[in-house]
VMD Tcl script that builds the backbone (N, CA, C; Angstrom):
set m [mol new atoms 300]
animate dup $m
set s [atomselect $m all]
$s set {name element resname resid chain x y z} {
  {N N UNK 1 A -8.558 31.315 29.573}
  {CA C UNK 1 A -8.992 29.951 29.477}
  {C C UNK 1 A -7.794 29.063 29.147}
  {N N UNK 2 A -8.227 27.766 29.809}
  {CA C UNK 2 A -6.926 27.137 29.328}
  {C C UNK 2 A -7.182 26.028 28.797}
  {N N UNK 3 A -6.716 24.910 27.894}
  {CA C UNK 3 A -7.046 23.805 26.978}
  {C C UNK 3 A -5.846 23.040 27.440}
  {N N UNK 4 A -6.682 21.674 27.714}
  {CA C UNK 4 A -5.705 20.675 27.488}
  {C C UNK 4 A -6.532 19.498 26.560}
  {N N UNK 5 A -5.546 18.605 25.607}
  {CA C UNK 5 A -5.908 17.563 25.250}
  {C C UNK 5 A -5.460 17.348 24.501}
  {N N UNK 6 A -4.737 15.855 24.744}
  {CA C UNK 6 A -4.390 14.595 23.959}
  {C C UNK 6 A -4.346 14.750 23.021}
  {N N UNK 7 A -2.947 14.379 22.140}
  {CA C UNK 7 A -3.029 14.278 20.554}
  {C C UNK 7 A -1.991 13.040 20.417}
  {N N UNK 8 A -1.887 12.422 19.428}
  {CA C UNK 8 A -1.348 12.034 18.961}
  {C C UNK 8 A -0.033 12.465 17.658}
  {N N UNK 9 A 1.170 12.052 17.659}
  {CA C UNK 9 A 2.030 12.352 16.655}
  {C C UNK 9 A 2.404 11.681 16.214}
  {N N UNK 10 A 2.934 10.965 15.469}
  {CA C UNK 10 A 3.768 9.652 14.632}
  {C C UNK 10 A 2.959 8.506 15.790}
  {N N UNK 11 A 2.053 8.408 16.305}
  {CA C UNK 11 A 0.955 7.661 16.630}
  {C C UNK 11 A 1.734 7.742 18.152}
  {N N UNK 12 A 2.196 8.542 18.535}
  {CA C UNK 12 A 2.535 8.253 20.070}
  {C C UNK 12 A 1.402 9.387 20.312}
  {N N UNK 13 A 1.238 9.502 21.980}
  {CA C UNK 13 A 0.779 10.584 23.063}
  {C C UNK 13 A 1.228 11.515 23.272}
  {N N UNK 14 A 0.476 12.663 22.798}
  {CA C UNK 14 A 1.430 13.527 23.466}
  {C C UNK 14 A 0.447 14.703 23.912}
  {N N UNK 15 A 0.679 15.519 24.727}
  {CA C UNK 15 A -0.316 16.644 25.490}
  {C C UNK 15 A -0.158 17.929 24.896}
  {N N UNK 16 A -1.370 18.609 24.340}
  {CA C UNK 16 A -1.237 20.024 23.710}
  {C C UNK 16 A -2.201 20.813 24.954}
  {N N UNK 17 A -1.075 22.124 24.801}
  {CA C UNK 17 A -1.677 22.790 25.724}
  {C C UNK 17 A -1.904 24.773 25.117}
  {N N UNK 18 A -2.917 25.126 25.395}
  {CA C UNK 18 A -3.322 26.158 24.697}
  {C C UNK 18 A -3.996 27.054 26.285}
  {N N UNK 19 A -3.116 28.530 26.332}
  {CA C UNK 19 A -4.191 29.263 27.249}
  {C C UNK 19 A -4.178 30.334 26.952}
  {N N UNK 20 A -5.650 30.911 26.505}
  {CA C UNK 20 A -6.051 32.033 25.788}
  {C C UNK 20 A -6.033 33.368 26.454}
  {N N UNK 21 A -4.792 34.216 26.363}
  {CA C UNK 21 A -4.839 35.077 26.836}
  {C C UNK 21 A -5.079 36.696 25.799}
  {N N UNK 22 A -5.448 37.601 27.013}
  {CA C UNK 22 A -5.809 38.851 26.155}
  {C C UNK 22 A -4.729 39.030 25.062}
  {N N UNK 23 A -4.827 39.351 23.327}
  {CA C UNK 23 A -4.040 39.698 22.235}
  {C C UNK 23 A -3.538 38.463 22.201}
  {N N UNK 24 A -3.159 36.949 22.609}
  {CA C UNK 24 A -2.093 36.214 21.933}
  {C C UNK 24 A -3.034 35.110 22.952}
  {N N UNK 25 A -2.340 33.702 22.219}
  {CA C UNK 25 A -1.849 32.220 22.890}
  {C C UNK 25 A -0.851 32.253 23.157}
  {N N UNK 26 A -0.798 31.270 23.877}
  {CA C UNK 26 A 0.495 30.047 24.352}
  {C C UNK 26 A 0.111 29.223 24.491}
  {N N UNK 27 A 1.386 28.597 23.436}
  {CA C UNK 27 A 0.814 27.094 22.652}
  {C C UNK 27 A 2.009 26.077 23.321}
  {N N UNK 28 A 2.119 24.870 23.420}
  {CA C UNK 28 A 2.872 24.171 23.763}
  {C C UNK 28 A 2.497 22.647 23.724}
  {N N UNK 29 A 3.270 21.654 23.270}
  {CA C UNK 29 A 2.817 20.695 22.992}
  {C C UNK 29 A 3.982 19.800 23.713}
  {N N UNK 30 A 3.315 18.196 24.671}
  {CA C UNK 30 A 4.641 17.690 25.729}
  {C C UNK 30 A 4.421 16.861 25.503}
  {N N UNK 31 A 5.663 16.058 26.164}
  {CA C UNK 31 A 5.194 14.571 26.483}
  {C C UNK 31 A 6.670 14.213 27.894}
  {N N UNK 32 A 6.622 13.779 27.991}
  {CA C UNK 32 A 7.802 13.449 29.375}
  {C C UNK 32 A 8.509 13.625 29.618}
  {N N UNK 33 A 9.500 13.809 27.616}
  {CA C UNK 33 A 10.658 14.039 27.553}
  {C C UNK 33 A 11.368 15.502 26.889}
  {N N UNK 34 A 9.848 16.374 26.442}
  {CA C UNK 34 A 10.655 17.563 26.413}
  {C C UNK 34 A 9.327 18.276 25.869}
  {N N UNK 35 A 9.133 19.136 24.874}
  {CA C UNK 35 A 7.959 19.963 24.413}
  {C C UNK 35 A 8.636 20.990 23.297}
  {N N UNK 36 A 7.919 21.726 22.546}
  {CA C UNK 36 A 7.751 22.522 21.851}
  {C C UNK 36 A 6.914 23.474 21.836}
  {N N UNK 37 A 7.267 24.425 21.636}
  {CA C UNK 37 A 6.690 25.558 22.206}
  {C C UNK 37 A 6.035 26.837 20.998}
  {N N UNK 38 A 5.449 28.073 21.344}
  {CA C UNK 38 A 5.352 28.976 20.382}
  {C C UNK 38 A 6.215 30.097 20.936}
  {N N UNK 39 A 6.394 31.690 20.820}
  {CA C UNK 39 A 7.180 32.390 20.137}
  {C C UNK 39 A 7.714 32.576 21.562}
  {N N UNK 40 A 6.940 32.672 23.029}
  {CA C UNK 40 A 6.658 32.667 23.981}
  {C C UNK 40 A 7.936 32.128 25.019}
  {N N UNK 41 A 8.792 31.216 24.074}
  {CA C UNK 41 A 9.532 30.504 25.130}
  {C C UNK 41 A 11.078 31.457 24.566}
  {N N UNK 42 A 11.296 31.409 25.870}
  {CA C UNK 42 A 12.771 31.662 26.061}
  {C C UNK 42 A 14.068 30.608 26.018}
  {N N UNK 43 A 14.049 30.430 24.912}
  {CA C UNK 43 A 15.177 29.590 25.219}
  {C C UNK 43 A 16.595 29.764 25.554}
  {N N UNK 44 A 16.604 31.138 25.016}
  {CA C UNK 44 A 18.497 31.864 25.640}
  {C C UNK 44 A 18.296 31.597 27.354}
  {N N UNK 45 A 17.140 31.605 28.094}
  {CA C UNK 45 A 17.567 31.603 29.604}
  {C C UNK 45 A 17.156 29.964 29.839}
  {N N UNK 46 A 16.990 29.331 29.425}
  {CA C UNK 46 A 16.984 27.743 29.231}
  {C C UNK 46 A 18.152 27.446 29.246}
  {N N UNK 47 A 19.103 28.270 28.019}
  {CA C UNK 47 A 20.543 27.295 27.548}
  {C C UNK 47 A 21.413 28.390 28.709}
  {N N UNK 48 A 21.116 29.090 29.360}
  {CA C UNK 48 A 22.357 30.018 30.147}
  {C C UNK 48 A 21.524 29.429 31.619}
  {N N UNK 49 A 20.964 29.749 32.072}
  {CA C UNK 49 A 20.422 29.635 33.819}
  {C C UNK 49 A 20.122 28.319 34.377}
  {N N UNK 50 A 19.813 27.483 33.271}
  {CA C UNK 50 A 19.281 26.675 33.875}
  {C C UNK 50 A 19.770 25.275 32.992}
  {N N UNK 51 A 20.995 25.682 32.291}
  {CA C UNK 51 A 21.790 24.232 31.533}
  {C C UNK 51 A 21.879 23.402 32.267}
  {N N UNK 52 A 22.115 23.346 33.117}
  {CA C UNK 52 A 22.392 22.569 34.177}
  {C C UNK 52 A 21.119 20.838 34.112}
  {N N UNK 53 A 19.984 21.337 33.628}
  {CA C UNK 53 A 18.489 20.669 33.746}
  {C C UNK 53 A 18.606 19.688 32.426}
  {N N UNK 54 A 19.417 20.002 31.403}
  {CA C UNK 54 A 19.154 19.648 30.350}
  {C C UNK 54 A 17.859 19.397 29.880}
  {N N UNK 55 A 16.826 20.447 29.809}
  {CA C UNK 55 A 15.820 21.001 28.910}
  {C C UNK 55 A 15.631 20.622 27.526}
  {N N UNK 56 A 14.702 19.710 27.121}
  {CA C UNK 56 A 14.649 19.699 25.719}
  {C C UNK 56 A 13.160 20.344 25.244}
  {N N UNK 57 A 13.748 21.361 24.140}
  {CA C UNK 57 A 12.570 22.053 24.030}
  {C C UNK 57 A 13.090 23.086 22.909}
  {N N UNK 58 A 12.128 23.017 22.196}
  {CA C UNK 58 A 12.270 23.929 20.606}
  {C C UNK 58 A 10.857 25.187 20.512}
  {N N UNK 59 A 11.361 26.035 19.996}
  {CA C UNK 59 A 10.735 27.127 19.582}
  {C C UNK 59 A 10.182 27.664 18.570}
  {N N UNK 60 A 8.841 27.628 18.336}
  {CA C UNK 60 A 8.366 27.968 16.743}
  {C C UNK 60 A 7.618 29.142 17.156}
  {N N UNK 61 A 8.238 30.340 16.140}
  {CA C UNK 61 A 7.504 31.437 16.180}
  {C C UNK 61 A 6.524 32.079 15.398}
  {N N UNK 62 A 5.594 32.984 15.440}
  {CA C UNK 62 A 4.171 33.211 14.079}
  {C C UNK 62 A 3.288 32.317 14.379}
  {N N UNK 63 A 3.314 31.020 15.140}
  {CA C UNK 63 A 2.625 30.095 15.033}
  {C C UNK 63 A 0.907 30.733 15.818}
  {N N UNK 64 A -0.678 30.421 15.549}
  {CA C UNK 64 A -1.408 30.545 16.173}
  {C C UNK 64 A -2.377 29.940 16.168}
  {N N UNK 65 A -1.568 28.575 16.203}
  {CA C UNK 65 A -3.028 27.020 16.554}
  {C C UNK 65 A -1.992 25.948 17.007}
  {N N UNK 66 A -2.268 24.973 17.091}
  {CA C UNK 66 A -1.500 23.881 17.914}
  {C C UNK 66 A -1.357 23.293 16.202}
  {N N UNK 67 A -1.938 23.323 15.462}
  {CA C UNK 67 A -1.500 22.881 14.286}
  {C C UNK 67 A -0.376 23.547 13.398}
  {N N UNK 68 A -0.651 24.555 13.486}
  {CA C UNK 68 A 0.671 25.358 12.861}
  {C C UNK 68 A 1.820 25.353 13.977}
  {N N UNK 69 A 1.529 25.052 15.175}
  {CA C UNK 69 A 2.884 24.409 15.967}
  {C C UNK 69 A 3.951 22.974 15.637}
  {N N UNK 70 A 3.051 22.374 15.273}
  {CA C UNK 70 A 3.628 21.175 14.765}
  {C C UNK 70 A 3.829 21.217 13.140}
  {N N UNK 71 A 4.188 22.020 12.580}
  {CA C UNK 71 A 4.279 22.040 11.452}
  {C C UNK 71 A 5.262 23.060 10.762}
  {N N UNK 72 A 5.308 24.274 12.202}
  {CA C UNK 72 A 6.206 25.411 11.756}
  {C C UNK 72 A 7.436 24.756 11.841}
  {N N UNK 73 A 9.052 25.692 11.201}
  {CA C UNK 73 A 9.860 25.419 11.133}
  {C C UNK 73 A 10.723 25.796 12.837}
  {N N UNK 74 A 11.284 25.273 13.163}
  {CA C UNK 74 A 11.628 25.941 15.108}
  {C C UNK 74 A 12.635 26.812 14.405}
  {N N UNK 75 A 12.650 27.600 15.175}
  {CA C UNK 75 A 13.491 28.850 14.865}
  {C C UNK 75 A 14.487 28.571 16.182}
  {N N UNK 76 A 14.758 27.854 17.341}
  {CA C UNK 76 A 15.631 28.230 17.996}
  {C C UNK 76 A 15.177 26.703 19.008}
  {N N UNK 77 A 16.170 26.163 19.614}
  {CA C UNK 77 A 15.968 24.806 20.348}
  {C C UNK 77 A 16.921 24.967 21.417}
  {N N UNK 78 A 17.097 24.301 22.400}
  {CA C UNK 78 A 17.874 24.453 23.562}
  {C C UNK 78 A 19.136 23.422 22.924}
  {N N UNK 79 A 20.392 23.246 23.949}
  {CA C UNK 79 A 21.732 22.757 23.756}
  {C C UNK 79 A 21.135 21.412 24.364}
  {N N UNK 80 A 19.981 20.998 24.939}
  {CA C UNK 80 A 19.546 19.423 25.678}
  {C C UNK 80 A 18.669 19.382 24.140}
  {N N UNK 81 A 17.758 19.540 23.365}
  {CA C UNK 81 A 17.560 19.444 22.365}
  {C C UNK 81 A 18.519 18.899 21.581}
  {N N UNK 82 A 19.256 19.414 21.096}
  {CA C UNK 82 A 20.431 19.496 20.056}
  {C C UNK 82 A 20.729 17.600 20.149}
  {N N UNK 83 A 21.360 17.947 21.882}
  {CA C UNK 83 A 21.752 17.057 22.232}
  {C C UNK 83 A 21.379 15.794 21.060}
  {N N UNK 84 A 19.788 15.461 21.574}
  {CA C UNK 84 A 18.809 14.986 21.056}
  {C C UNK 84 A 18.861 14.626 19.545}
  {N N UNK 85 A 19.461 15.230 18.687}
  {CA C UNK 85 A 18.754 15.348 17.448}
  {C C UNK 85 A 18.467 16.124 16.861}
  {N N UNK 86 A 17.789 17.073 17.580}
  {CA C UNK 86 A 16.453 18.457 17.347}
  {C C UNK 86 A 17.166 19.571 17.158}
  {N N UNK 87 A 17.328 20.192 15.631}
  {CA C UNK 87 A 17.723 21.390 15.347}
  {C C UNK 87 A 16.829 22.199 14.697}
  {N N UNK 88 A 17.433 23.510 14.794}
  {CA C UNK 88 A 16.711 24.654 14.243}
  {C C UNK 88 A 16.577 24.025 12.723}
  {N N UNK 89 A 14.972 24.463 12.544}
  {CA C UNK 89 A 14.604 24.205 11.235}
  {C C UNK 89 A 13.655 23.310 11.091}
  {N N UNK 90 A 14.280 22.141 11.819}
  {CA C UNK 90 A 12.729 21.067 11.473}
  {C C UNK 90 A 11.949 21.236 12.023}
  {N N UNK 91 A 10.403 20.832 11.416}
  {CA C UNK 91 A 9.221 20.829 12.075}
  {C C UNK 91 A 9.228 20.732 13.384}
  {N N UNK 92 A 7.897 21.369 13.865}
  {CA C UNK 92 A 7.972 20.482 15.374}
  {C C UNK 92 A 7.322 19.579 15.616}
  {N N UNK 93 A 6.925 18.488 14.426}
  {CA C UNK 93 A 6.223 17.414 14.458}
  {C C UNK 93 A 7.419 16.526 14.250}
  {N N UNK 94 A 8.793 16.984 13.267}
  {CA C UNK 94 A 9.737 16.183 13.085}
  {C C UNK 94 A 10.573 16.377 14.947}
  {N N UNK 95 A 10.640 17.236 15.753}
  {CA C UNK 95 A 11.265 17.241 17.046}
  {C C UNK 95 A 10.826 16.759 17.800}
  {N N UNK 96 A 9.203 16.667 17.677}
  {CA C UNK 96 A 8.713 15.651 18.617}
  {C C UNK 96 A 8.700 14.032 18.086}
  {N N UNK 97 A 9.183 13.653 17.066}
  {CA C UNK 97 A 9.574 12.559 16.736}
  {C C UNK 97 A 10.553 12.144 17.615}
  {N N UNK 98 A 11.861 13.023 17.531}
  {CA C UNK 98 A 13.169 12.770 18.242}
  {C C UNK 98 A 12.688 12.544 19.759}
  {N N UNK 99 A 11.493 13.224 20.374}
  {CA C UNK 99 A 11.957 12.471 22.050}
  {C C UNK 99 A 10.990 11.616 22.221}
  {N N UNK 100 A 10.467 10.808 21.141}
  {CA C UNK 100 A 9.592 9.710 21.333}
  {C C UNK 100 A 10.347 8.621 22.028}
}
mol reanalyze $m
mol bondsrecalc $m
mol representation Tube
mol addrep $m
């Protein structure tokens, strides 16, 4: 199954997306300019294959609700992230601040 819907963060838009697969989610939360993700994303082949795209996008792992996504600490963010602002450690409610 898959979930989409609208949330809000520091009062902007932004799209959470949830699809329930056998043993786990994948969680991910967007908006135009980049997303955050759960344990799921690869970001070593983000920052090597495909640098080129400048990808902004952070990684929170353990996470298993769209709420504990925005709240965990990112354990790992791409080099278009960085770019950004967005380092390992802050929330991912504080990273989705940065590509508002």
């Amino acid at each position: 199954m898959v979930e989409l819907k609208p949330i809000m963060v520091f009062d902007q838009p932004f799209t959470a997306v949830t699809v329930k697969l056998p043993q786990t989610n994948l969680m991910a939360i967007y908006n135009d300019k980049g997303y955050i993700m759960c344990g799921a994303l690869d970001v070593a082949l983000l920052n090597e294959k495909l640098a080129d795209r400048n990808i902004i996008a952070g990684r929170a792992v353990g996470v298993r609700t769209i709420e504990q996504l925005l709240e965990a600490p990112l354990e790992s963010v791409t080099i278009g992230a960085e770019r950004l602002g967005i380092m390992k450690g802050m929330s991912g409610r504080e990273a989705l601040l940065k590509m508002i």
